[in-house]
C-alpha distance (Angstrom), angle and dihedral (degrees) to the residues before:
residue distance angle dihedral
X1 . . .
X2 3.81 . .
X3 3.58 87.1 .
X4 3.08 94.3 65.5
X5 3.68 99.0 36.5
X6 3.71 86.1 62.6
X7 3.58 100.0 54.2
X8 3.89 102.1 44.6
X9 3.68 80.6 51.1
X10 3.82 92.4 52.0
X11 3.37 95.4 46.5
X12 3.68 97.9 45.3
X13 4.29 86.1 56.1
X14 3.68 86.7 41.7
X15 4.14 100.5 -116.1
X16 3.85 84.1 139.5
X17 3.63 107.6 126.6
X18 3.66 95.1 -149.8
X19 3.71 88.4 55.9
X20 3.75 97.3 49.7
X21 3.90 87.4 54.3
X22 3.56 95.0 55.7
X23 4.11 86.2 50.4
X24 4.17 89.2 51.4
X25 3.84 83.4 49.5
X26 3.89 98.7 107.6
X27 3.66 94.5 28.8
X28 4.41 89.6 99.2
X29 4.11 82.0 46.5
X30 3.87 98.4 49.1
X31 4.17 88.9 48.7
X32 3.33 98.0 44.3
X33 4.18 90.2 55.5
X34 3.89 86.6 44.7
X35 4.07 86.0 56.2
X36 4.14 93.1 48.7
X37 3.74 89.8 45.1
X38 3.74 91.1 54.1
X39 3.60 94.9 39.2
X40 3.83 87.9 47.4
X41 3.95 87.3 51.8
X42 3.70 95.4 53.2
X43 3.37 99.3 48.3
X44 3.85 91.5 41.0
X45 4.44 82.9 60.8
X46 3.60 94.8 41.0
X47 4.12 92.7 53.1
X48 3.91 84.0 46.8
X49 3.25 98.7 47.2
X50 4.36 95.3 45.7
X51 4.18 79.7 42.4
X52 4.07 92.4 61.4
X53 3.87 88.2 39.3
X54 3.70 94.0 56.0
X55 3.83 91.6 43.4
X56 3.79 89.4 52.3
X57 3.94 95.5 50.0
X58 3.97 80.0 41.4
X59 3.46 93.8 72.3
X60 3.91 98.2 45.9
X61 3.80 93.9 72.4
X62 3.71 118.4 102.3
């Protein structure tokens, strides 16, 4: 009986492992699209930042 006292009470405050796995399911999703937008931002500053370089040496030829 205490048995299974204690795990309708865990499951009712959510201690269940199998729940907390399903709540930790999007977790690998979520970092990986934190990654690409970083990686997207980085690249996005280094192709701005070769653009005004070329302009600039651009307007040195004669």
């Amino acid at each position: 009986m205490n048995r299974l006292l204690a795990l309708l009470l865990m499951l009712h405050l959510g201690v269940d492992p199998r729940l907390r796995v399903r709540k930790e399911r999007g977790s690998v999703t979520t970092e990986h699209v934190l990654w690409a937008v970083a990686v997207i931002a980085i690249v996005g500053i280094v192709v701005a930042a070769i653009k005004a370089y070329v302009e600039s040496q651009a307007g040195n030829i004669r």
